[in-house]
DRENTORSE-994332 format. One record per residue (C-alpha): residue number from 1; residue in one letter; chain; x negated, y negated, z. Coordinates in steps of 0.2 Angstrom, whole numbers, padded with zeros to 4 digits, m for minus. Last residue first. Layout:
+-----+-----+-------+-------+-------+-------+
|   n | res | chain |     X |     Y |     Z |
+-----+-----+-------+-------+-------+-------+
| NUM |   A |     A |     X |     Y |     Z |
...
+-----+-----+-------+-------+-------+-------+
***
This chain:
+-----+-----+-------+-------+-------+-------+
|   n | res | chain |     X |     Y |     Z |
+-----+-----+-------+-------+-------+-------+
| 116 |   X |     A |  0051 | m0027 |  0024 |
| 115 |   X |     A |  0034 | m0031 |  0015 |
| 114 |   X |     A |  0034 | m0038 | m0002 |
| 113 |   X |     A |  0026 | m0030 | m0013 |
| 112 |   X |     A |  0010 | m0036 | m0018 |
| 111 |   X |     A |  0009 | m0043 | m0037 |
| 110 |   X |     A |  0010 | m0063 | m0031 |
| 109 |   X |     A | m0003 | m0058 | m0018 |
| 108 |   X |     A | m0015 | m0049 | m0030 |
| 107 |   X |     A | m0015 | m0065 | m0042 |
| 106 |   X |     A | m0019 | m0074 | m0025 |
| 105 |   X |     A | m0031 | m0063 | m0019 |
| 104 |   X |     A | m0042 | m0064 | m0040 |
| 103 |   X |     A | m0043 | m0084 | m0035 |
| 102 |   X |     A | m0048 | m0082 | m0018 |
| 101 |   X |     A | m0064 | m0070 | m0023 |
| 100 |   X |     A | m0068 | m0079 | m0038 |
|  99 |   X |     A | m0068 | m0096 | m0026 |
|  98 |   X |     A | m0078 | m0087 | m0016 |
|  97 |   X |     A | m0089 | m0080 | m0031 |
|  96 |   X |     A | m0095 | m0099 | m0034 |
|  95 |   X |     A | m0114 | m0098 | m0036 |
|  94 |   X |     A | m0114 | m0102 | m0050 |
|  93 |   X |     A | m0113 | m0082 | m0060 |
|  92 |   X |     A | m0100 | m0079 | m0049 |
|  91 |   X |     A | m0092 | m0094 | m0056 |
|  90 |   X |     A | m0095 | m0089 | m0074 |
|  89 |   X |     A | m0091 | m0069 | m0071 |
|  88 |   X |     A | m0072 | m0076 | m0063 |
|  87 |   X |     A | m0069 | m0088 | m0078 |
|  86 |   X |     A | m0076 | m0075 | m0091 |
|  85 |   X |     A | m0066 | m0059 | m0085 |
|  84 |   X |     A | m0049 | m0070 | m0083 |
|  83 |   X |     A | m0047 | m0073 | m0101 |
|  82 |   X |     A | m0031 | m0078 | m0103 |
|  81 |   X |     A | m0015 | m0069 | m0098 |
|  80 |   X |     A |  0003 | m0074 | m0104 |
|  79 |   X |     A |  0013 | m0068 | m0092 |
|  78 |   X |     A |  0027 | m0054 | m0096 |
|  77 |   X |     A |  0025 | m0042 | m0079 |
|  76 |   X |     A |  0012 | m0029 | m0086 |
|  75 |   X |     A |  0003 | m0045 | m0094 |
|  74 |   X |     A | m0002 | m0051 | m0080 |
|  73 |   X |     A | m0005 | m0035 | m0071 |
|  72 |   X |     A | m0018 | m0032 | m0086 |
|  71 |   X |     A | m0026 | m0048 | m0085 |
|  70 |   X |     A | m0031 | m0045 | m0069 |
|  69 |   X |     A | m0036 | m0030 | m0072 |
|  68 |   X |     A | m0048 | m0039 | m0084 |
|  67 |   X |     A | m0054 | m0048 | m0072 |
|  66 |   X |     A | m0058 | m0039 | m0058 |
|  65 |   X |     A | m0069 | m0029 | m0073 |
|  64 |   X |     A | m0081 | m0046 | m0073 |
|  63 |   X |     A | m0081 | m0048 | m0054 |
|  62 |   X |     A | m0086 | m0030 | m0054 |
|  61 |   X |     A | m0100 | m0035 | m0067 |
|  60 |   X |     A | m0107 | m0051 | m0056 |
|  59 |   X |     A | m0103 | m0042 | m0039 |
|  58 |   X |     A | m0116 | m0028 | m0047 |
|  57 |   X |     A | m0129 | m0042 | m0050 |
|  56 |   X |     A | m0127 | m0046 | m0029 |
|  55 |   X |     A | m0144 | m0040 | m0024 |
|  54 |   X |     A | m0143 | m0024 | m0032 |
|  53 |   X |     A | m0143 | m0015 | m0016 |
|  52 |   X |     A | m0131 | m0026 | m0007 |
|  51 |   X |     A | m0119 | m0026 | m0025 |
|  50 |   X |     A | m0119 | m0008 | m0025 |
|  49 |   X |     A | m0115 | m0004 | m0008 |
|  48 |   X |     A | m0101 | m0017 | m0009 |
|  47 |   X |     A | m0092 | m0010 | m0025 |
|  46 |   X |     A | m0094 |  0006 | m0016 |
|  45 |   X |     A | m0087 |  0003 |  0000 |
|  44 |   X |     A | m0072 | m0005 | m0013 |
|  43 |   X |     A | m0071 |  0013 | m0023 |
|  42 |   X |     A | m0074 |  0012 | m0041 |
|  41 |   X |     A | m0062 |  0017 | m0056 |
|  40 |   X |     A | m0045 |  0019 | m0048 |
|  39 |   X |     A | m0035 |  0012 | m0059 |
|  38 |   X |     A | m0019 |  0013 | m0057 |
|  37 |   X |     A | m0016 | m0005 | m0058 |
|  36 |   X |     A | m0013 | m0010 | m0042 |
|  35 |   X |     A | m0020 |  0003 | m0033 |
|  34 |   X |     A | m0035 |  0000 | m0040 |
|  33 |   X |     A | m0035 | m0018 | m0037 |
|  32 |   X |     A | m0030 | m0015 | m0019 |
|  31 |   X |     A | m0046 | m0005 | m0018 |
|  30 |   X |     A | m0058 | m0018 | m0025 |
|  29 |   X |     A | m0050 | m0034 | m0014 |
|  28 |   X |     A | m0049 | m0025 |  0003 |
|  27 |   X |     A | m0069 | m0019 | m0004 |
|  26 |   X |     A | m0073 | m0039 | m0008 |
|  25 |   X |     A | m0064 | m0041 |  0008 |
|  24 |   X |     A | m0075 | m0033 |  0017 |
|  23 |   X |     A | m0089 | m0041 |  0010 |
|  22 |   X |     A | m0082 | m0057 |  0015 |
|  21 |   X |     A | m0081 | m0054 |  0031 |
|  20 |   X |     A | m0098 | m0053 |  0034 |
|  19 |   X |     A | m0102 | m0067 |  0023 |
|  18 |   X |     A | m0110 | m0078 |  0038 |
|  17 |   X |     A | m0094 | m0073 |  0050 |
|  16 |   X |     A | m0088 | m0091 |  0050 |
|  15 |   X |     A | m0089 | m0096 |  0030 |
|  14 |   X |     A | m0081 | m0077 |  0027 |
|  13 |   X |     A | m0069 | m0079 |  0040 |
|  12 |   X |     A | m0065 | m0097 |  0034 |
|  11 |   X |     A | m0062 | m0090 |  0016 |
|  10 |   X |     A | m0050 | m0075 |  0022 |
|   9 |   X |     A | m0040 | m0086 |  0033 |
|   8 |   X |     A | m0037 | m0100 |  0017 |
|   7 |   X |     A | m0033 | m0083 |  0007 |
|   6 |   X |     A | m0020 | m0077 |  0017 |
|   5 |   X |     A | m0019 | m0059 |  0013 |
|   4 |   X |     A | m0006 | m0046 |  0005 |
|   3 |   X |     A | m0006 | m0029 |  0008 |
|   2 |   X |     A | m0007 | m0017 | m0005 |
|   1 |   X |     A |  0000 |  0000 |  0000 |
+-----+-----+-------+-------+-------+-------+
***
């Protein structure tokens, strides 16, 4: 079940917690992606195991695939998707994965069920 995650919590955390927290939620972010879409290509421990040993290159790619499933719920439910890939890989890229990171949790927010 994918829950759904404030994103102004999740940054302080990760700003409070020196990137701690932002590593688990990079694998909170992975999994519910997979589950998502049906995809279950690589596990989130994985995703950050991967990116600590290759010193962050692997968040550059993963960031890269979060878009593309992006796009792919996007266009599941009738919204017109842009490239999502190249925005997320270019702020990674920058320095900027935070703002990846908060903007891929808000596209899984709007596709989470709702809770009852």
């Amino acid at each position: 079940m994918v829950k759904e995650r404030s994103v102004a919590v999740a940054i302080i955390l990760s700003i409070i917690t020196c990137g701690i927290y932002g590593l688990y939620w990079l694998a909170c972010m992975s999994d519910d992606l997979n589950a998502l879409t049906g995809r279950n290509e690589t596990s989130g421990g994985t995703v950050v195991l991967l990116s600590i040993v290759t010193c962050g290159i692997y968040n550059w790619y993963w960031l890269y695939k979060a878009g593309e499933k992006v796009d792919m719920l996007k266009s599941r439910n009738g919204v017109q998707s842009s490239n999502s890939s190249i925005i997320y890989l270019l702020l990674g890229i920058f320095g900027l994965s935070i703002v990846s990171y908060a903007l891929i949790q808000d596209e899984i927010n709007n596709h989470a069920q709702p809770s009852i």
